[in-house]
C-alpha positions as CSV (number, residue, x, y, z in Angstrom):
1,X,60.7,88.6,144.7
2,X,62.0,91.9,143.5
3,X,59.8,94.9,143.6
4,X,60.9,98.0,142.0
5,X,57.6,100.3,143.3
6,X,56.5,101.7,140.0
7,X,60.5,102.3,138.8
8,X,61.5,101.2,135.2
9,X,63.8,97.8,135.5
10,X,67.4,98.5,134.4
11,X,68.9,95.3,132.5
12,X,71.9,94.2,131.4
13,X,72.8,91.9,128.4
14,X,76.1,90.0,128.4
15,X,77.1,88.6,125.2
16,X,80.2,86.4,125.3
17,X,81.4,86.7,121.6
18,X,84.9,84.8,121.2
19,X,85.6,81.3,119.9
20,X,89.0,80.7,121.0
21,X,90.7,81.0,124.7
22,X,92.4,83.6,124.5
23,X,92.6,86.5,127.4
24,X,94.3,89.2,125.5
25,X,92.5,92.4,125.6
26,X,90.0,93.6,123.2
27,X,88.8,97.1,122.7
28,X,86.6,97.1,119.7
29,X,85.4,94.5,117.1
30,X,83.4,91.7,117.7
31,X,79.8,90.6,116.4
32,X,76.5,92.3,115.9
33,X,73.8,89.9,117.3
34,X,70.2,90.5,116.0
35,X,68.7,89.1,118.9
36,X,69.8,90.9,121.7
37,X,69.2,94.1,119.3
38,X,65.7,93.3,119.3
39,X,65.5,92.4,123.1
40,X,67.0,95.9,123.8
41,X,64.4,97.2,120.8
42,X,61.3,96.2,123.0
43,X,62.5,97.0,126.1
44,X,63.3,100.4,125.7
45,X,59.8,100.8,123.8
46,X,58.6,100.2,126.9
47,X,60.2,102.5,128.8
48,X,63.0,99.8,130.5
49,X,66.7,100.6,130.8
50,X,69.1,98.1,128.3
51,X,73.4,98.6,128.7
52,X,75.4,96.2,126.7
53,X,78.6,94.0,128.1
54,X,80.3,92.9,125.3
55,X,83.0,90.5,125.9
56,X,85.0,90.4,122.8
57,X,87.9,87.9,124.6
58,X,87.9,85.0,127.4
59,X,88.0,87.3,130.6
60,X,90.0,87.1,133.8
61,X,88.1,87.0,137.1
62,X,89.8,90.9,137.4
63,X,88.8,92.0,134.2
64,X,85.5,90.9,134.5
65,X,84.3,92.4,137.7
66,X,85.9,95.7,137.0
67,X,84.4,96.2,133.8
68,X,80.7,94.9,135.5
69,X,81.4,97.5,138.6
70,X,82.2,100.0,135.6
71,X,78.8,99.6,133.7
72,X,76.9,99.4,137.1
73,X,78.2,102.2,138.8
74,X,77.2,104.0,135.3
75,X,73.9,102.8,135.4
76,X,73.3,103.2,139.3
77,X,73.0,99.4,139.4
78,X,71.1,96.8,137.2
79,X,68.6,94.7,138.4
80,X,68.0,92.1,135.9
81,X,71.5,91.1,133.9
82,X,71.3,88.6,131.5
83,X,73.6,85.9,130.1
84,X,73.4,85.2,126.4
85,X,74.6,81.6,126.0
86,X,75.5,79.3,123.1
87,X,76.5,75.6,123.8
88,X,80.7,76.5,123.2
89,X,80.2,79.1,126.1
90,X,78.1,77.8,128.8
91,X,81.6,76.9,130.8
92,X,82.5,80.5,130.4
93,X,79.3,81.9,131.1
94,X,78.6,79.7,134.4
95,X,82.1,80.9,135.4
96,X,80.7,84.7,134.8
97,X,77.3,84.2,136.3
98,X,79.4,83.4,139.5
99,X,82.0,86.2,139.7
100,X,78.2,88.7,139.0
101,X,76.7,87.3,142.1
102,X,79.9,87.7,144.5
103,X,79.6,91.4,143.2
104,X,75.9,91.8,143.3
105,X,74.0,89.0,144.8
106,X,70.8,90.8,144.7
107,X,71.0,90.9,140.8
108,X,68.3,88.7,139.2
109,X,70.0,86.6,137.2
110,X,68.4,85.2,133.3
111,X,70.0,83.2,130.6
112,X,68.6,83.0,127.6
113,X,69.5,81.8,123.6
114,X,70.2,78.5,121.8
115,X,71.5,76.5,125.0
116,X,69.4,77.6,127.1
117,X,66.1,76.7,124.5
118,X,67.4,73.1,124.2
119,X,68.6,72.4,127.6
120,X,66.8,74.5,130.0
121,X,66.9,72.7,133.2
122,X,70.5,72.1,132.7
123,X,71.2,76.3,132.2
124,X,68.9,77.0,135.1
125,X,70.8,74.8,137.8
126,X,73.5,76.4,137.4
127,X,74.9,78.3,140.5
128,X,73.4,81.6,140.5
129,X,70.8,81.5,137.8
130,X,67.3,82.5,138.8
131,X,65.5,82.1,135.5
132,X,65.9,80.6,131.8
133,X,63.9,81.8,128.5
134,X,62.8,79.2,126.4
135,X,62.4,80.5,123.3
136,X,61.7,84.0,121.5
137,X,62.6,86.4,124.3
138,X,61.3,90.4,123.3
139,X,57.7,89.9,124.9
140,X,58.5,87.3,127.6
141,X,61.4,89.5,128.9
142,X,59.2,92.7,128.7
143,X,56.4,91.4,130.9
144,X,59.0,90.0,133.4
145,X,60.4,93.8,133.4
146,X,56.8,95.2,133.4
147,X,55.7,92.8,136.8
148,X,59.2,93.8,138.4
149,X,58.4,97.3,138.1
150,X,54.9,96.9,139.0
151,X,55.7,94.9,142.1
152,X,53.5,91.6,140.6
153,X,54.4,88.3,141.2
154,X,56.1,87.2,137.9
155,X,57.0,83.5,138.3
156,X,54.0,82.5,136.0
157,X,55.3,84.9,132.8
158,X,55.1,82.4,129.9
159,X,58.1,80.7,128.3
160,X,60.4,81.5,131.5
161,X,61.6,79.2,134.2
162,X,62.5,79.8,137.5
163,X,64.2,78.3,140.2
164,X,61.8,79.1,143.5
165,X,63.0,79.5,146.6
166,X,63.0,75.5,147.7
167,X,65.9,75.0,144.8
168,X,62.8,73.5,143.0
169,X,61.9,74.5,139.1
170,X,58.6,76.1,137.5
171,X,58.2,75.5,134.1
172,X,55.7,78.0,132.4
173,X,53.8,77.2,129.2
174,X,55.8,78.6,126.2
175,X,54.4,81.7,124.6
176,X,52.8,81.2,121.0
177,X,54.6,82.4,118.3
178,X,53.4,85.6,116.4
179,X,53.4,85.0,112.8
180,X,53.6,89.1,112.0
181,X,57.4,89.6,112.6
182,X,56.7,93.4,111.6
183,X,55.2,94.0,115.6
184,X,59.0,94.0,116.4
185,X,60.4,97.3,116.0
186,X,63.1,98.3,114.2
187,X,66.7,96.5,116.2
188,X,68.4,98.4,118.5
189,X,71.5,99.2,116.6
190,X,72.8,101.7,119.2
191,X,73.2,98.6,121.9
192,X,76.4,97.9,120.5
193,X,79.6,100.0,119.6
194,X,78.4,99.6,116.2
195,X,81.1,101.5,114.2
196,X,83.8,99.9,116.1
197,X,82.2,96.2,114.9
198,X,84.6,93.9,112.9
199,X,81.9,94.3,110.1
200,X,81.5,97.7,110.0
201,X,85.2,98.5,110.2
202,X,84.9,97.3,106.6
203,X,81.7,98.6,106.0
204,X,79.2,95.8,105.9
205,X,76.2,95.6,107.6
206,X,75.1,92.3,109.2
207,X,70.8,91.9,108.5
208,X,68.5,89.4,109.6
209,X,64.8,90.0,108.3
210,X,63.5,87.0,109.3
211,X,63.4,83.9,112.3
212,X,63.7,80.6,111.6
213,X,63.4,77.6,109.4
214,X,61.3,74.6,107.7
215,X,63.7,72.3,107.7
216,X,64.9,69.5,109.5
217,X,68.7,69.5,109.3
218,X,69.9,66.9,111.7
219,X,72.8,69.1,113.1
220,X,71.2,72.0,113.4
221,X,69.3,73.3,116.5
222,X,66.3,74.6,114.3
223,X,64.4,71.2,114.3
224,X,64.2,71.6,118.0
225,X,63.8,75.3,118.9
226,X,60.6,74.6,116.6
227,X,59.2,72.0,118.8
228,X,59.0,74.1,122.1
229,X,56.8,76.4,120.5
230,X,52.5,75.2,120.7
231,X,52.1,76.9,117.2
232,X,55.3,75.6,115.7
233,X,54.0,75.4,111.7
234,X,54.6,79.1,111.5
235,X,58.3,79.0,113.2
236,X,59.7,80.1,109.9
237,X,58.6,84.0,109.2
238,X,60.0,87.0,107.5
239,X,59.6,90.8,108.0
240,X,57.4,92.2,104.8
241,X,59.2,92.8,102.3
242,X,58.1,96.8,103.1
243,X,59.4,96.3,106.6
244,X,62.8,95.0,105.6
245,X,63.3,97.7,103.4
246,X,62.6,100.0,106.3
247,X,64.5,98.1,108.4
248,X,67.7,98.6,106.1
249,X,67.1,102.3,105.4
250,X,66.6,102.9,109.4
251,X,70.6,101.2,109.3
252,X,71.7,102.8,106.3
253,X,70.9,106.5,107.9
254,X,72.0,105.7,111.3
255,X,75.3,104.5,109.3
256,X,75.4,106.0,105.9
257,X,79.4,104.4,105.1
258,X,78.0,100.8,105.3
259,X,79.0,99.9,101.7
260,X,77.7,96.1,101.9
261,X,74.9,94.1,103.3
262,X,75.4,90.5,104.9
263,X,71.8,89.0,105.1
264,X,72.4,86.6,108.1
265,X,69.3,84.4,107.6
266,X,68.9,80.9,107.8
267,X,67.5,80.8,104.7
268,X,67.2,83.5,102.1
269,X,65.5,82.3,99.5
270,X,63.0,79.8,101.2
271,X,59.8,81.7,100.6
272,X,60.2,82.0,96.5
273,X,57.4,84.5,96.2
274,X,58.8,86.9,99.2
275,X,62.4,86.6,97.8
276,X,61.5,88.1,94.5
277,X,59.3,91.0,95.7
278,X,61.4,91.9,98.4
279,X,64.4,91.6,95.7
280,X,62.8,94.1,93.6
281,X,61.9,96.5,95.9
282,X,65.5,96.3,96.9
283,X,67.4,96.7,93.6
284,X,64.7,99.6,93.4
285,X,65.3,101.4,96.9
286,X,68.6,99.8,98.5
287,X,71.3,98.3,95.5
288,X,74.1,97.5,97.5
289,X,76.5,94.9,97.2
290,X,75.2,91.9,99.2
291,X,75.5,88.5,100.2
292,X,73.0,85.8,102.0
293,X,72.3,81.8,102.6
294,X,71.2,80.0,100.2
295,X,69.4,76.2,99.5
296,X,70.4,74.4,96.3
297,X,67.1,72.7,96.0
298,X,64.3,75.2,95.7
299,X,66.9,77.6,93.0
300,X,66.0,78.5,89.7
301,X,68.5,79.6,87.2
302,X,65.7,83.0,86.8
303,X,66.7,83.6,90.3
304,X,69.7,83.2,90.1
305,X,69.9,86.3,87.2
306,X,67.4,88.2,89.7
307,X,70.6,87.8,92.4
308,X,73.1,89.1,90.1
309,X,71.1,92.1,89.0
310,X,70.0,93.3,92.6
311,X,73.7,93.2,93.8
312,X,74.7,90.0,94.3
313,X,78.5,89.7,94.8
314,X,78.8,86.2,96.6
315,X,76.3,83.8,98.1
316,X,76.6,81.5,100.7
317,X,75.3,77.6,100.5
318,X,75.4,74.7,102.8
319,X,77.3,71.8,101.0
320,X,77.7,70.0,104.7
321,X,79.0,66.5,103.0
322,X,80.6,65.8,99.5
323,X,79.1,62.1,100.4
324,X,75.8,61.8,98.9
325,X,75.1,58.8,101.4
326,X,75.9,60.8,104.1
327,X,74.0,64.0,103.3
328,X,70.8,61.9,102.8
329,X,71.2,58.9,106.0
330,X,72.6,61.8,108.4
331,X,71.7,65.4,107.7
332,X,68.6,64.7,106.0
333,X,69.6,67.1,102.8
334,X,68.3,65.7,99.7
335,X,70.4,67.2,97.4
336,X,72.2,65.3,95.1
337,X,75.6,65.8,93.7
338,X,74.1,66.3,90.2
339,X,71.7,69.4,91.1
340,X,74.3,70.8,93.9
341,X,76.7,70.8,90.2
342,X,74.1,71.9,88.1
343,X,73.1,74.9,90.6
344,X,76.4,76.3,91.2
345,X,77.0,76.5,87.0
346,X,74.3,79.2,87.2
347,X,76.4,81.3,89.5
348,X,79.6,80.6,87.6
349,X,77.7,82.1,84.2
350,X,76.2,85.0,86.2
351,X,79.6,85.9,88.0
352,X,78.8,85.3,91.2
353,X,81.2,83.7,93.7
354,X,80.7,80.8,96.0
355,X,80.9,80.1,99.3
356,X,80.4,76.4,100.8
357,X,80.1,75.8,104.1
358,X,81.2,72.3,105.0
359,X,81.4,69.6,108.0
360,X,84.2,67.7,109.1
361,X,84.4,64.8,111.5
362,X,80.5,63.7,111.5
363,X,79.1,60.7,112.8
364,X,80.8,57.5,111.1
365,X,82.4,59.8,108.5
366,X,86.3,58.8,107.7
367,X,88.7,60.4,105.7
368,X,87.6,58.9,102.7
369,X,84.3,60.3,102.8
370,X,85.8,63.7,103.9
371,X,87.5,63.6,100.4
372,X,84.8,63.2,98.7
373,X,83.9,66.6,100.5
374,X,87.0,68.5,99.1
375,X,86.2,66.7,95.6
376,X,83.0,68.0,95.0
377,X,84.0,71.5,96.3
378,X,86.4,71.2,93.6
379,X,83.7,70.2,91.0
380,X,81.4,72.9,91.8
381,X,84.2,75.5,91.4
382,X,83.8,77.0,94.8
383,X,85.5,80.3,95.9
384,X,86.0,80.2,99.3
385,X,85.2,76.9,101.5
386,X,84.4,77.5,105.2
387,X,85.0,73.7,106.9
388,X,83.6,73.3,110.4
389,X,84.8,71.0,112.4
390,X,81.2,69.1,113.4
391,X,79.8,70.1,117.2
392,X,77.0,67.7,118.3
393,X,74.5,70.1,119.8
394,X,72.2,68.3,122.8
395,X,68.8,67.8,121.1
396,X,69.5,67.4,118.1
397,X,69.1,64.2,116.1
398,X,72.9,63.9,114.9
399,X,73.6,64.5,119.2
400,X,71.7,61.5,119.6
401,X,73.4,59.1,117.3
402,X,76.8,60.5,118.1
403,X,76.1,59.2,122.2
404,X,73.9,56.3,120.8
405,X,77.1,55.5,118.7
406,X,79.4,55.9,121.6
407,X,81.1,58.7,119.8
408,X,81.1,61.5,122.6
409,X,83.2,61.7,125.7
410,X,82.5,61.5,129.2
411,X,82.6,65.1,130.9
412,X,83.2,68.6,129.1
413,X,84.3,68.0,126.2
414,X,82.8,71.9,124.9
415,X,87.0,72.8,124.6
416,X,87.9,69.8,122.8
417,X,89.2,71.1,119.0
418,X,87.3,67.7,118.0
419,X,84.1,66.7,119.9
420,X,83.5,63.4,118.5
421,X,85.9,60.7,119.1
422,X,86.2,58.1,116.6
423,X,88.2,55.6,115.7
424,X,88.1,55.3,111.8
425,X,88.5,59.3,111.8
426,X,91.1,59.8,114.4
427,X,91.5,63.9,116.0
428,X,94.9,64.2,113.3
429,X,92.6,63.2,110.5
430,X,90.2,65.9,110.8
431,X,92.2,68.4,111.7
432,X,94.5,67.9,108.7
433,X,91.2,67.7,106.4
434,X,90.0,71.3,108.1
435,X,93.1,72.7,107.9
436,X,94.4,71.9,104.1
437,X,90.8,71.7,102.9
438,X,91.2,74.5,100.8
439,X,94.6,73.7,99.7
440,X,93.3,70.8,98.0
441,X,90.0,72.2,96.7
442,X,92.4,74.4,94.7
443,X,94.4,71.1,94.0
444,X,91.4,69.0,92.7
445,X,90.1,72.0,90.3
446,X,93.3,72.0,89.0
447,X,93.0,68.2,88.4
448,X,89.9,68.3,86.9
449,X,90.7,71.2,84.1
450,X,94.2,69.5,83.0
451,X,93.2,66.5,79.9
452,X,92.2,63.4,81.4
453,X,96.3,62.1,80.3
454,X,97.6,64.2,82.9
455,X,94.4,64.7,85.0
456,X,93.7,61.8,86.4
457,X,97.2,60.5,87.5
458,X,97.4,63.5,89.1
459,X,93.8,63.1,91.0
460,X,95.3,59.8,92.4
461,X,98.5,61.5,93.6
462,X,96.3,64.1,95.3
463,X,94.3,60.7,96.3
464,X,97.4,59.1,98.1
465,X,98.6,62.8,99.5
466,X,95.5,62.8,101.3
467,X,94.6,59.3,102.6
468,X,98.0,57.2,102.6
469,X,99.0,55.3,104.9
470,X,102.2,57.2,106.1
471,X,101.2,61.0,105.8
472,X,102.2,62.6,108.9
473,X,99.3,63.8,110.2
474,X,100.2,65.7,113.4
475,X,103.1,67.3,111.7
476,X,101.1,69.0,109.2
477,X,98.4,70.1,111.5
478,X,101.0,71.7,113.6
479,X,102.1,73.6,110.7
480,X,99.1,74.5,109.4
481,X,98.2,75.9,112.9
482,X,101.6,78.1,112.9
483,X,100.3,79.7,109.5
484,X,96.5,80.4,110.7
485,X,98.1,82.2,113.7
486,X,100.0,84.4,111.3
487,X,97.4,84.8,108.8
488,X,94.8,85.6,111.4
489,X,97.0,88.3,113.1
490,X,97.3,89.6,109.6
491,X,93.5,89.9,108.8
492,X,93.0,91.5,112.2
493,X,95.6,94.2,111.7
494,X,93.8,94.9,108.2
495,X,90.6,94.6,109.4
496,X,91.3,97.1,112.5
497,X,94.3,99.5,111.3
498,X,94.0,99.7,107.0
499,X,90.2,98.8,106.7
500,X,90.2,100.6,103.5
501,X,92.8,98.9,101.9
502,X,90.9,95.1,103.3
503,X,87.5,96.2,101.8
504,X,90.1,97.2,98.6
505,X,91.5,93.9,98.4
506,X,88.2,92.1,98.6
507,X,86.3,93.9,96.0
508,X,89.4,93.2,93.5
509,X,88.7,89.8,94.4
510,X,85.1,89.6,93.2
511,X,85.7,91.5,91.0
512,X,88.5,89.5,89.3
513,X,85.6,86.1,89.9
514,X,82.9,88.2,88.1
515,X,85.2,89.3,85.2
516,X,86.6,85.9,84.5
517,X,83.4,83.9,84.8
518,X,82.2,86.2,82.3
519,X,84.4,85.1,79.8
């Protein structure tokens, strides 16, 4: 048990953000993470220490512990540092949880965050963890902190569990949700480097004003994080609309050259009647450019005109599967291809662009059906396409069929580029359809505009290009992989070294989508 004898606790957070494996150095970029924000928010209200260890690349075992004995030689020593840990990182972070208690073994070690919710025994026997948070973290982490400091036994805090002594586990009832997301206080911007973030190098602020979601996505890890909570009909909540706007003009003046604001939320326009009062009060008070997530099935076309008046540039929407079978037997999105079509024409007359985001390589999916993916991106007119290779997060529903299925492979198979393994949608497959998916979404538009004489001869070419039986695969997936080194390389030298002239480029961009939908 650690006593600290009336002293404040002094935490760290560390926040592996990095997809790929790279170890080359890093000194500024990476990601803004709401959560951690607020963690740090409520801690420092109440009167706790809160240092940030951002680790913007895969580290070395050297580069690790010199830049931990860095931070705690600055702090005089931490003695609560936790791990923030998403699925894709657990490896990593089990690998940095050791090298912290070689250094320190007296640190108390906690992991908290979406792996951690949906697998919690698995997190906490890991070597060297002492504790897991199951759920919403601010208030649980505080009273930990608070008992700590106080000297109080504080294995029973609510929605933590510990590892005792024995090796044995103590699971402690999960905290209630609070419906009145305005108790938080403002995030903690100041944790991170904030002007040296990738989005604020081309001034864009990412938001979040709100936690959760109703729905029941098969994929996604919502469904579950809402069943660990006892009050779990009011998972979904937003700030007031008041409190958002204060939230965004408490950013705006700590960082008055953020130009654009990314609203991060799961979904931004699920609560109808809180999307148009907060929308006013923003066109009123904020009126910057901004984007957010979007569902096709609770849209209007008068909201739609509301979006593009308040600032609206681009909007964001989960298409998941061009396969209307598939969306509805799998994901459970009932949206059909008709009203994804008929949505997406109201952003085309308003001029404002479209971003998809898709999956690639579900669960009995095949190349074919992947098609149809491409094809209705290409019907719907999108602007950018964002394909994800699917991941099949423990928990979930679409997890469960993938093992029931006998789709996922023994052992760690977190570093695999594709998770499943399946034999009608071979590893080539996918990774050609994520790779060229754009390509051909720019292909099929094409296609579709021409008169049907040309048109449609030209759709079954594109047909055969895709899903014959003697396109080389592997070949084209190591060349598309050559070119997304390049072009990444390029967008990181933009992004770091001519920010201005990125933030240039895109504007000309929208701008150019606006002028010509207009027409």
């Amino acid at each position: 048990m650690i006593n600290l004898n009336g002293r404040k606790a002094r935490m760290l957070l560390v926040y592996p953000d990095y997809t790929d494996r790279d170890c080359t150095a890093k000194t500024s970029g990476g990601n803004y993470m709401e959560g951690l924000a607020s963690i740090s928010a409520v801690l420092k209200q109440g009167g706790h220490t809160v240092k940030l260890m951002h680790l913007l690349n895969l580290h070395t075992e050297k580069d690790f512990k010199d830049k931990l004995k860095k931070l705690w030689d600055e702090t005089d020593g931490f003695d609560i540092i936790g791990f923030s840990v998403r699925t894709t990182a657990f490896p990593d972070a089990q690998t940095y949880i050791k090298w912290t208690k070689e250094s320190y073994p007296e640190a108390f070690i906690i992991c908290g965050g979406y792996h951690p919710t949906l697998v919690p025994d698995e997190v906490l026997a890991a070597d060297g963890v002492d504790c897991v948070c199951v759920g919403d973290g601010e208030y649980a982490e505080l009273e930990l902190c608070d008992k700590m400091s106080a000297g109080e036994d504080y294995t029973g805090v609510e929605s933590l569990y510990f590892k005792l002594p024995d090796g044995s586990f103590k699971h402690n009832p999960i905290r209630p949700l609070f419906s009145d997301l305005d108790r938080l206080p403002i995030p903690d911007f100041d944790l991170f480097d904030y002007d040296n973030l990738e989005s604020s190098k081309v001034g864009t602020a990412i938001v979040v004003v709100s936690r959760g979601c109703f729905y029941n996505c098969t994929y996604c890890g919502n469904g579950n994080f809402r069943k660990v909570y006892p009050n779990k009909k009011i998972y979904a909540r937003f700030r007031s609309p008041e409190n958002a706007i204060l939230y965004l003009k408490t950013l705006l003046e700590k960082h008055p050259y953020i130009k654009f604001i990314n609203f991060r939320d799961a979904i931004f326009n699920m609560f109808p009647d809180w999307f148009d009062k907060f929308m006013d009060m923003y066109k009123e008070e904020i009126h910057l450019p901004c984007t957010g997530n979007i569902r096709f099935d609770i849209l209007t076309e008068e909201t739609v005109k509301k979006m593009k008046e308040c600032g609206f540039y681009t909007i964001d929407m989960g298409l998941e599967s061009g396969d209307q079978e598939m969306r509805f037997k799998y994901l459970r999105r009932y949206q059909t291809d008709e009203m994804i079509i008929n949505c997406s024409n109201w952003f085309h007359k308003y001029g404002i662009a479209q971003l998809t985001y898709n999956i690639i390589g579900l669960p009995y999916e095949d190349i074919h059906k992947a098609l149809k993916t491409i094809k209705l991106n290409a019907r719907i007119k999108s602007d950018r396409v964002i394909p994800n290779i699917f991941y099949p997060y423990e928990g979930t529903p679409l997890y469960e069929i993938s093992k029931e299925a006998g789709f996922i492979p023994e052992g760690d198979f977190t570093q695999r580029r594709v998770p499943l393994i399946q034999p009608q949608f071979p590893e080539e497959q996918v990774l050609f359809i994520e790779g060229y998916f754009m390509h051909f979404v720019r292909r099929y538009k094409l296609a579709y505009r021409l008169p049907k004489f040309f048109g449609v001869p030209y759709e079954k070419w594109l047909d055969h290009r895709v899903t014959g039986k003697h396109v080389p695969y592997s070949f084209y997936v190591k060349l598309h992989d050559g070119y997304s080194s390049i072009r990444n390389s390029l967008k990181d030298f933009l992004v770091n070294r001519m920010p201005g002239l990125y933030v240039k480029l895109r504007m000309i961009k929208h701008h150019k989508k606006a002028q010509k939908d207009a027409k």
